[in-house]
N, C-alpha and C positions, 0 to 999 in steps of 0.2 A: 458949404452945405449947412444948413439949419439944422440946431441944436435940436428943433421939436420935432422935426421931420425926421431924424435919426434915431431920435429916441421912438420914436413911433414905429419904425422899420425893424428896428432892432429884435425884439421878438422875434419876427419872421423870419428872421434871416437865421436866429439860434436853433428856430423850428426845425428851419432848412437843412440846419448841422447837423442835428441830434436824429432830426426822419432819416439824413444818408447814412450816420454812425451806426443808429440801431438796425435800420436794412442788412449793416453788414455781419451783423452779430447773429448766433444761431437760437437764444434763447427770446428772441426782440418781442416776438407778437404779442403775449402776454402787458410784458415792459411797456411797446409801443404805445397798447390799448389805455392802458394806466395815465401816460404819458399825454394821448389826445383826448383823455377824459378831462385831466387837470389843466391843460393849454384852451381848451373850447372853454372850460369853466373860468377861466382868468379873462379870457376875451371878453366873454358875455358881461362880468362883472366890470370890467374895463370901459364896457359902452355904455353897461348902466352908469356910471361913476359920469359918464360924459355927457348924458342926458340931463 
């Protein structure tokens, strides 16, 4: 498996952990929102940076 293709994925896949973790928690929605505010803002910055 390639080193860039992994590192690339990787994100997503932590995404994946932390959206099932905080589903399971009772105080998540707040946390969550917080949470895909700072992951969508890392991404966008992420593509600007690749452009």
């Amino acid at each position: 498996m390639p080193y860039r293709w992994t590192n690339a994925l990787a994100p997503q896949i932590l995404f994946i952990y932390v959206f099932i973790y905080l589903k399971g928690t009772t105080h998540s929605n707040q946390h969550f929102r917080s949470c895909v505010k700072w992951y969508r803002a890392r991404v966008s910055s992420r593509a600007h940076f690749h452009l």
